[in-house]
C-alpha positions as CSV (number, residue, x, y, z in Angstrom):
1,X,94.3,101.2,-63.0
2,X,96.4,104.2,-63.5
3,X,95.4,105.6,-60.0
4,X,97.4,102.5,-58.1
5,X,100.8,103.3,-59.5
6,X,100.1,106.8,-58.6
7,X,102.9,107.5,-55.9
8,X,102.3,108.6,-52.4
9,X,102.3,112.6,-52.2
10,X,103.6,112.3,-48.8
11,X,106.3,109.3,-49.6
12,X,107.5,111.3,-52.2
13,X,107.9,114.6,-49.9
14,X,109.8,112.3,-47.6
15,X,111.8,111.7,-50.1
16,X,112.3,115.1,-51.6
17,X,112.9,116.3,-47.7
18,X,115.7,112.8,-46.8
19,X,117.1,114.3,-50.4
20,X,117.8,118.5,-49.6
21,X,118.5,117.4,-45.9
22,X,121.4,115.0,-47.0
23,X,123.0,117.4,-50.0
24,X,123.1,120.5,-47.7
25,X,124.5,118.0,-44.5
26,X,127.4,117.2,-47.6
27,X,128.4,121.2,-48.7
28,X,128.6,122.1,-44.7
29,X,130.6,119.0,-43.9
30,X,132.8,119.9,-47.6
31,X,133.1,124.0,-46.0
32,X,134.3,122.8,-42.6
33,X,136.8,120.1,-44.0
34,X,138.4,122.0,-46.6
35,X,138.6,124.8,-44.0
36,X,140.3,122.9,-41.6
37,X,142.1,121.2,-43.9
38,X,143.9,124.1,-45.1
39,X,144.6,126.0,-41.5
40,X,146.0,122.6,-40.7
41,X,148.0,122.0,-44.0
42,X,149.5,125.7,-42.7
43,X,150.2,124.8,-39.4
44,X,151.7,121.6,-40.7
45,X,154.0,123.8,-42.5
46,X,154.8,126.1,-40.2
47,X,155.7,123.2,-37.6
48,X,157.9,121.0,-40.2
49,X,159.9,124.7,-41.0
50,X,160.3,125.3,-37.5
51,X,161.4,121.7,-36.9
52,X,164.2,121.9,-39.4
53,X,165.7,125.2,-38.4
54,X,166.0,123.4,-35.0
55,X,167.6,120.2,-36.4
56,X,170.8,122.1,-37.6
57,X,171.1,122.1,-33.9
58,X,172.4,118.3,-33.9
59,X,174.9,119.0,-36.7
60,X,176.9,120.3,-33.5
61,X,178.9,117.3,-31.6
62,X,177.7,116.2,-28.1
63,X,174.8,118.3,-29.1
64,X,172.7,115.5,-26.9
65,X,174.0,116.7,-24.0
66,X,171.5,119.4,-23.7
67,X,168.7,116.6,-23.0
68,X,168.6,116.8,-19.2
69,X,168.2,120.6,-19.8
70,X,165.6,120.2,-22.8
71,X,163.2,117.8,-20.5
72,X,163.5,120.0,-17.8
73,X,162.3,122.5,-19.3
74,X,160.0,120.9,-21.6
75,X,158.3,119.5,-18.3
76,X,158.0,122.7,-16.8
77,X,156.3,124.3,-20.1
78,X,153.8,121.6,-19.7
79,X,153.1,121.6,-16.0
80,X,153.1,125.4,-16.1
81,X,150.6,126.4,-19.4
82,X,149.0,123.4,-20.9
83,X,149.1,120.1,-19.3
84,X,146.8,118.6,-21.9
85,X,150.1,118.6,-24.0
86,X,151.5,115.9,-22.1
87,X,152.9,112.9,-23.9
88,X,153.4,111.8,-27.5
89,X,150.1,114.3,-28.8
90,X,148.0,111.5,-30.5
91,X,147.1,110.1,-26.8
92,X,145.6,113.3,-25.7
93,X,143.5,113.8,-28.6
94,X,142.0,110.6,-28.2
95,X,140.9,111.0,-24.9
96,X,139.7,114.6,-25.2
97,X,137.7,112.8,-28.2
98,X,136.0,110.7,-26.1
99,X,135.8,112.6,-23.0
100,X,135.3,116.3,-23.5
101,X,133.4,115.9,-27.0
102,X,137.0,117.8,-28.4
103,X,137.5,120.2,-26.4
104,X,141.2,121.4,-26.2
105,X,142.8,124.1,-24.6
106,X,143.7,126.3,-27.5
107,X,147.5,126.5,-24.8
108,X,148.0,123.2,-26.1
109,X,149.1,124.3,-29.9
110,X,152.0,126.9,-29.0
111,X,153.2,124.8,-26.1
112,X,153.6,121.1,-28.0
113,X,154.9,123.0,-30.7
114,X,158.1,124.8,-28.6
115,X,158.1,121.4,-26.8
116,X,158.4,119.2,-29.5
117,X,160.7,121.1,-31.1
118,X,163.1,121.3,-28.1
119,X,163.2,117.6,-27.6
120,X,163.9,117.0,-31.5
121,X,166.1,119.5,-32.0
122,X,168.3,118.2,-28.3
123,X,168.3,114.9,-29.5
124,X,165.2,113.1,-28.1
125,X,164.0,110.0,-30.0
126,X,160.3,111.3,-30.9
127,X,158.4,111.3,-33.6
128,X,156.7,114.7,-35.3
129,X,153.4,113.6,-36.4
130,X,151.8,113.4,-32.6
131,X,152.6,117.1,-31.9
132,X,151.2,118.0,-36.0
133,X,147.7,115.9,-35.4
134,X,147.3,117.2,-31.8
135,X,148.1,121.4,-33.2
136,X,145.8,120.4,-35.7
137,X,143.0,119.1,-33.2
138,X,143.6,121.8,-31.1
139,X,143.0,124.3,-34.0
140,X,140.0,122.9,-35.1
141,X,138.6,123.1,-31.3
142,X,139.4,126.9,-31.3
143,X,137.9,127.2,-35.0
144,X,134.4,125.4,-33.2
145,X,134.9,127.9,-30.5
146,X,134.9,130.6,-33.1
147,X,131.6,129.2,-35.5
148,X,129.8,127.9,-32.2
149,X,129.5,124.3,-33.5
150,X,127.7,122.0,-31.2
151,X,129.3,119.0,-29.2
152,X,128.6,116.4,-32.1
153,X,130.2,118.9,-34.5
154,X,133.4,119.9,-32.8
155,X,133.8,116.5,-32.3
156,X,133.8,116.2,-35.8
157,X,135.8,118.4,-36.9
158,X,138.2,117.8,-34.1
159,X,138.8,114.6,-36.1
160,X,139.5,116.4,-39.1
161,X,142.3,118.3,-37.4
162,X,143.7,114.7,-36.3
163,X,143.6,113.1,-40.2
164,X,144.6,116.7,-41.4
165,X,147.8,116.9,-39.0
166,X,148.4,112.9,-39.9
167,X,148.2,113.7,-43.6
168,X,149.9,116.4,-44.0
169,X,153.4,115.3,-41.9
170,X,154.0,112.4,-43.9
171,X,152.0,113.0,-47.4
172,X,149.5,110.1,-47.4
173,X,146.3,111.8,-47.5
174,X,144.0,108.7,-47.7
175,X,145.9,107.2,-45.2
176,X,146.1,110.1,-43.3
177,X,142.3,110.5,-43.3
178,X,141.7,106.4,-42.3
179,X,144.3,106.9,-39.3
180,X,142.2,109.6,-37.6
181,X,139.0,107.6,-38.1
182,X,140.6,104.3,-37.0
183,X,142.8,105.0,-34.2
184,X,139.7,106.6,-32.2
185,X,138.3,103.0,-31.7
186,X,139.7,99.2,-31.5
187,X,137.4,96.9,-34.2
188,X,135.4,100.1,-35.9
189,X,135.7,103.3,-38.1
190,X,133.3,106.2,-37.7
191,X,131.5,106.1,-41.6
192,X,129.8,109.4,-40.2
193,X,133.1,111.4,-40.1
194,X,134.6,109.7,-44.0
195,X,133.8,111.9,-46.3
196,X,135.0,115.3,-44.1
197,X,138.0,113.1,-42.9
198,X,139.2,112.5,-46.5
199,X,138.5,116.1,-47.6
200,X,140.3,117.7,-44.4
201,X,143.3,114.8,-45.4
202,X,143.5,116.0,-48.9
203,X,143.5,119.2,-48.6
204,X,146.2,119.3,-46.0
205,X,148.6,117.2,-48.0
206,X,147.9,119.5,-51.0
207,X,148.4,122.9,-49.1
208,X,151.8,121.2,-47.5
209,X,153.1,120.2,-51.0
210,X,152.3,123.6,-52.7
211,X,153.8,125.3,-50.0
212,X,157.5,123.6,-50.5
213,X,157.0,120.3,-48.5
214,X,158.3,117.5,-49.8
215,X,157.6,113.6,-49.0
216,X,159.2,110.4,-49.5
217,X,157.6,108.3,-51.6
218,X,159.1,105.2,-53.4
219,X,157.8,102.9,-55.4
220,X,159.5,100.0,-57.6
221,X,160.2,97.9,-55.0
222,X,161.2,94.5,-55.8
223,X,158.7,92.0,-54.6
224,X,159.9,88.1,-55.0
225,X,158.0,85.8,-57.2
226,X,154.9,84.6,-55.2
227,X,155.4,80.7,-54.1
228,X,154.5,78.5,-51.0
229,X,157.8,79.8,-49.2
230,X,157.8,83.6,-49.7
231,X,154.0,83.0,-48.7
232,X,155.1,81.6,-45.5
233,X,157.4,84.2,-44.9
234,X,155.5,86.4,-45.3
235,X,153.1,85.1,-43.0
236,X,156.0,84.4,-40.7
237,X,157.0,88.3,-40.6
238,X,154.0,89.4,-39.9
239,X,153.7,87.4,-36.7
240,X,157.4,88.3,-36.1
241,X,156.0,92.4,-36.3
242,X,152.8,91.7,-34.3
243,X,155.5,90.4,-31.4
244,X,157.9,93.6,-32.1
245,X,154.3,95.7,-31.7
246,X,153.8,93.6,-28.5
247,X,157.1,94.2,-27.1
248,X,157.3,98.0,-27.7
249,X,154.0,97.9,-25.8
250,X,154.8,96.4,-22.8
251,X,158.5,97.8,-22.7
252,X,157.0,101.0,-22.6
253,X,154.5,100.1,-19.5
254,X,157.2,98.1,-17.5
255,X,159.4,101.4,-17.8
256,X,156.6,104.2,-17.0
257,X,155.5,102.2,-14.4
258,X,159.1,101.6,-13.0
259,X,159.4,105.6,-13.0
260,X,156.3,106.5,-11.2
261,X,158.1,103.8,-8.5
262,X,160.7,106.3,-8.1
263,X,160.0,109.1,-5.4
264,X,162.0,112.1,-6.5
265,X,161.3,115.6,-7.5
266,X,159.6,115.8,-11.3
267,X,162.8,117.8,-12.9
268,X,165.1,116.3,-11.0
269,X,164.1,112.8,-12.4
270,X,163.9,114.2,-15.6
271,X,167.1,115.8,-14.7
272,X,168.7,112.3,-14.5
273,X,166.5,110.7,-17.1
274,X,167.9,112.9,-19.6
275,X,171.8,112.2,-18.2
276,X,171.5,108.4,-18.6
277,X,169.6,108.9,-22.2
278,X,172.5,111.5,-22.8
279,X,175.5,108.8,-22.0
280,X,173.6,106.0,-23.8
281,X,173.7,108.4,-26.8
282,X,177.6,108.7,-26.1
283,X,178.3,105.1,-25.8
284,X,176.3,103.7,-28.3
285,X,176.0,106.7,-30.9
286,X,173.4,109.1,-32.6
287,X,171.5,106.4,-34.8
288,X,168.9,106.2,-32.1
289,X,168.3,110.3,-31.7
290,X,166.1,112.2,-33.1
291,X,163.8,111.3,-35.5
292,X,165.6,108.5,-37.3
293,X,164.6,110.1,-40.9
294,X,168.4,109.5,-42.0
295,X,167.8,105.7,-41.5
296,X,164.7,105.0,-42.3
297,X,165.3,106.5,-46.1
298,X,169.2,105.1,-45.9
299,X,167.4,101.7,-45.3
300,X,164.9,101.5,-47.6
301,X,166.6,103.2,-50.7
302,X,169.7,100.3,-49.9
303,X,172.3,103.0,-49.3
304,X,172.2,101.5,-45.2
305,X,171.8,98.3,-43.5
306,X,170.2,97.5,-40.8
307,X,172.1,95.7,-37.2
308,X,170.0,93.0,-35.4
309,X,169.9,95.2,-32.7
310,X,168.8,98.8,-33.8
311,X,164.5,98.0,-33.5
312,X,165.4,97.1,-29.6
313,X,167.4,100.0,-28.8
314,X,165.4,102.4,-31.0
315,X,162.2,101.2,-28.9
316,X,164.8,102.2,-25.4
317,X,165.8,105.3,-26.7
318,X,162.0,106.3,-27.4
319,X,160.2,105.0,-24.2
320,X,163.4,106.6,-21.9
321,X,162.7,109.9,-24.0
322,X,158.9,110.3,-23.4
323,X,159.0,108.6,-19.9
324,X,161.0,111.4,-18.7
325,X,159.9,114.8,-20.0
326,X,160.2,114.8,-23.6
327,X,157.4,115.6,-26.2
328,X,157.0,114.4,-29.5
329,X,155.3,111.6,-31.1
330,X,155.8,107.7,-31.6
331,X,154.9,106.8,-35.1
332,X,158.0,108.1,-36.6
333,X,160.1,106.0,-34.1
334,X,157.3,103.0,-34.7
335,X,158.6,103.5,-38.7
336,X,162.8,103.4,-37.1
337,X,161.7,100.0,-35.3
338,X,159.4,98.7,-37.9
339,X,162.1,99.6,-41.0
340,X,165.1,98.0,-39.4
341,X,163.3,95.1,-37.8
342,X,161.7,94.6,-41.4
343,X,165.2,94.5,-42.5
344,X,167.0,92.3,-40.4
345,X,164.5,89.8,-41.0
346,X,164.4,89.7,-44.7
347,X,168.5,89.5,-44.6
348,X,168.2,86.4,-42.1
349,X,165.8,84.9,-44.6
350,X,167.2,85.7,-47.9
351,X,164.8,88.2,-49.1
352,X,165.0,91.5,-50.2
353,X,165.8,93.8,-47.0
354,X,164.6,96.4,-48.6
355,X,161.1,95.4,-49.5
356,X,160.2,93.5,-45.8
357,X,161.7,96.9,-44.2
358,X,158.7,98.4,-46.3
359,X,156.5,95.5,-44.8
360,X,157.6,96.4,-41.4
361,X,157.2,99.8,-41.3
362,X,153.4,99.8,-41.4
363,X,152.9,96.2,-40.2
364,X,154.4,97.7,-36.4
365,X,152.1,100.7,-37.3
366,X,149.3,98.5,-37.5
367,X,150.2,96.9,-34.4
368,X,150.9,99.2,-32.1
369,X,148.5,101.4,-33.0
370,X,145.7,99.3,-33.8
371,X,144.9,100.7,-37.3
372,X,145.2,97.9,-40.0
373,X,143.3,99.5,-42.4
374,X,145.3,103.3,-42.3
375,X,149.0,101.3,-42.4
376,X,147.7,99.1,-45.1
377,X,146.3,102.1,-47.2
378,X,150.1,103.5,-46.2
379,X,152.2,100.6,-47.6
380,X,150.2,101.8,-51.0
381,X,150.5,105.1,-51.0
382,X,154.3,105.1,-49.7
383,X,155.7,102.4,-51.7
384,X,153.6,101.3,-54.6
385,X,150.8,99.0,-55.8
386,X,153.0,96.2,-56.2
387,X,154.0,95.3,-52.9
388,X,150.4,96.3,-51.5
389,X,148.2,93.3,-51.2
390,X,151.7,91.9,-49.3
391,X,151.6,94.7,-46.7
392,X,148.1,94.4,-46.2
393,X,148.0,90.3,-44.9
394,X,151.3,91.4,-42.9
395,X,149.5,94.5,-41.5
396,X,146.4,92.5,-40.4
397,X,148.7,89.6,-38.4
398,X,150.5,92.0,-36.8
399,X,147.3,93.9,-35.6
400,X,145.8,90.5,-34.1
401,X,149.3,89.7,-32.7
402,X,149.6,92.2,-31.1
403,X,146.7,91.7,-28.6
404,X,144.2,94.1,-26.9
405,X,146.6,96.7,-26.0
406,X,147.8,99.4,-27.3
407,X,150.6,102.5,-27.6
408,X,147.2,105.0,-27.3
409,X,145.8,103.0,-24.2
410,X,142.1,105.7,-24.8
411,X,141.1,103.7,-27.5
412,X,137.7,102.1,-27.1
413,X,137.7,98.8,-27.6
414,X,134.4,97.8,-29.8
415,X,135.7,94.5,-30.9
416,X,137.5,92.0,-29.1
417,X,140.3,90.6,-31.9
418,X,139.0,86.7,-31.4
419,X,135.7,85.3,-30.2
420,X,138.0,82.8,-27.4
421,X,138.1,85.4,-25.3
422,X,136.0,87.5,-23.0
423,X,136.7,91.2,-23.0
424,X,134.6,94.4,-21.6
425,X,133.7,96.4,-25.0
426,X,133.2,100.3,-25.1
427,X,135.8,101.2,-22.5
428,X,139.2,102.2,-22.9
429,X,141.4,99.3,-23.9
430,X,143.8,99.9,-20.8
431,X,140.6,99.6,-19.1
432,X,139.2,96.7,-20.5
433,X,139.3,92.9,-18.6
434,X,140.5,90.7,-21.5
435,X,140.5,86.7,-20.5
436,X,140.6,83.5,-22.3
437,X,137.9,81.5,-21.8
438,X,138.0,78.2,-19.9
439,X,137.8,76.2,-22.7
440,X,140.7,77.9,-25.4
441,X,142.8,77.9,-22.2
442,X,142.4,74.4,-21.7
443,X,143.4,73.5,-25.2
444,X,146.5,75.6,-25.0
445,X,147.4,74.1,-21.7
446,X,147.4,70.8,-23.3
447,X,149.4,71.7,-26.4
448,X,152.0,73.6,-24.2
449,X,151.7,70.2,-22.5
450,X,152.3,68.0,-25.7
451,X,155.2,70.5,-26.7
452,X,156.3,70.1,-23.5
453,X,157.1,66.1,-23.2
454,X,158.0,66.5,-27.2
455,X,160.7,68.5,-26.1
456,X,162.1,66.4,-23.3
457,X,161.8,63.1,-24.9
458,X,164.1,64.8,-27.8
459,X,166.6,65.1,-25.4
């Protein structure tokens, strides 16, 4: 009897073998995160240091004026040394990600870097945590170079660098380490890449803080008392930050697509981009320059309001800045947009401005970037447990508002956002053929139809 509960000597070697193979896959994947991790926390620091000695630059009036210069020059840094550097950062990563298993031209690190910095400090409306997660993808391609890692492992830790650089520029480190997972793909996060993601994350926002960084991070916000009408306000906003997401979008394709209509020399269309951006800046003021920090904190602390009009021109100021030579990032000008849209709503309704400019800012995250999950995490990490669970239903509206499209148009889309509609899965989501079916489109026709004849007999 004994003999049958004997176990299997080669089950049990399985086993034994799945075991060692799994722990020693866990201390490599723990070595190469918490050394990428901390180069990246460095670089992180080195970047936000450089960023503010440049600032002090726009203390000086008319200081804008040097943006026809700046994207003259920043184009010609780009075009001349790195042209992977291109663009808001994030972009490039993604598609090197996908394309070229990581690889990055180890040019592309100094090059954003003086880039970024030169349309920042000049005035350009950009954000700073593109350029930090693209250095930081960069230097964990030239740290593969260096240990030899195969394709499947640079790739890895290239995605490291990306939550590292994202974690470390604004202090969320969980959030941080779910973005770079979850911006890769539309509908699905890599489980493969979690654990050295988080480490990478944690470790960057740790070496950033001990080294003098500091973050924002408030909590105590005042949440109203949950009933049937702040619920359906909140549902409500969320919708109304899926559309903002939307709009940003297609604003931003309407005007790139407008420029490349336009026959002229490179620099001397960035030339004149950077004179009309300069007297919009003259006309309508500073607010919209730069990275915004100032009203983003002045808005959610109460010591600011918001105007009705500040998402729309914020979103102008942004698209004219990277359509036309400058470099930087759009998730800090995706914050501006979502903060002050956040606020004007909650004014118009009688809420608390304060708490739905919270809402906002990672609800137009989560739509514009397609990253629910990371922007939900955020709204935790940035403002509290309280107004969590809130953030989170707002997030996930504004995601499937949104659409299938995207400000990183290299995502892969793995998921199409409803089953009433036919899309093309793993390709890019610029890429990807998404339709209505026949039978959803029917049924809308005949509600627009209804709505319609509603309308007109109102009349």
């Amino acid at each position: 009897m004994l003999e049958q509960f004997t176990p299997d000597s080669e089950t049990v070697k399985e086993r034994l073998e799945e075991q060692t193979t799994l722990f020693f896959s866990i201390v490599k994947w723990v070595a190469l995160a918490t050394a990428i991790g901390a180069i990246v926390g460095l670089s992180t620091t080195f970047f936000l240091e450089l960023l503010d000695m440049g600032v002090v630059w726009s203390h000086q009036p008319y200081y804008y004026l040097a943006l026809p210069v700046c994207f003259v020059l920043c184009t010609w840094l780009v075009k001349t040394f790195a042209p992977q550097s291109q663009g808001h950062g994030t972009e490039k990563v993604i598609e090197a990600v996908h394309k070229r298993s990581g690889r990055i031209d180890w040019k592309v690190i100094p090059v954003k870097l003086l880039a970024t910095v030169l349309t920042i400090s000049s005035g350009g409306s950009v954000g700073k945590e593109g350029p930090s997660g693209q250095i930081g993808a960069g230097l964990a391609s030239f740290f593969s170079d260096l240990m030899k890692l195969s394709d499947r492992d640079r790739k890895k830790v290239v995605i490291c660098g990306i939550s590292a650089g994202f974690a470390g520029i604004f202090g969320t480190p969980i959030s941080g380490a779910i973005f770079g997972l979850e911006v890769l793909y539309v509908g699905a996060v890599m489980y493969d890449v979690m654990l050295p993601s988080f480490i990478s994350g944690i470790v960057a926002y740790q070496t950033c803080s001990s080294l003098g960084i500091d973050y924002f991070h408030s909590g105590g916000f005042f949440v109203p008392e949950f009933n049937r009408n702040f619920y359906l306000l909140l549902l409500l906003g969320g919708v109304f930050f899926g559309l903002c997401s939307f709009l940003f979008i297609e604003l931003n394709r309407f005007i790139e697509k407008r420029r490349e209509l336009i026959k002229w020399n490179t620099y001397a269309l960035n030339f004149a981009g950077g004179l009309v951006l300069a007297a919009l800046a003259y006309f309508l003021g500073t607010r919209y320059l730069g990275l915004g920090l100032g009203t983003i904190d002045g808005i959610l602390i109460g010591t600011d309001s918001a105007r009705s009009y500040d998402f729309l021109l914020k979103m102008l100021f942004t698209i004219m800045t990277l359509s036309f030579g400058g470099s930087g990032g759009v998730v800090t000008p995706t914050f501006f947009i979502g903060v002050t849209a956040g606020a004007v709503f909650g004014t118009y309704f009688g809420l608390p401005p304060q708490t739905f400019a919270a809402i906002g800012m990672v609800s137009l995250l989560s739509g514009a970037a397609n990253t629910p999950i990371a922007a939900s995490i955020m709204g935790m990490e940035l403002f509290g447990a309280e107004i969590a669970p809130y953030a989170a239903i707002s997030c996930v509206i504004a995601y499937l508002m949104t659409g299938h499209r995207s400000l990183f148009p290299s995502q892969i889309l793995r998921q199409k956002k409803d089953p009433s509609f036919h899309a093309d899965l793993d390709v890019e989501i610029q890429e990807s053929d998404v339709q209505l079916k026949k039978k959803e489109r029917m049924l809308v026709y005949r509600w627009w139809k209804v709505w319609r004849y509603r309308d007109k007999s109102t009349k």
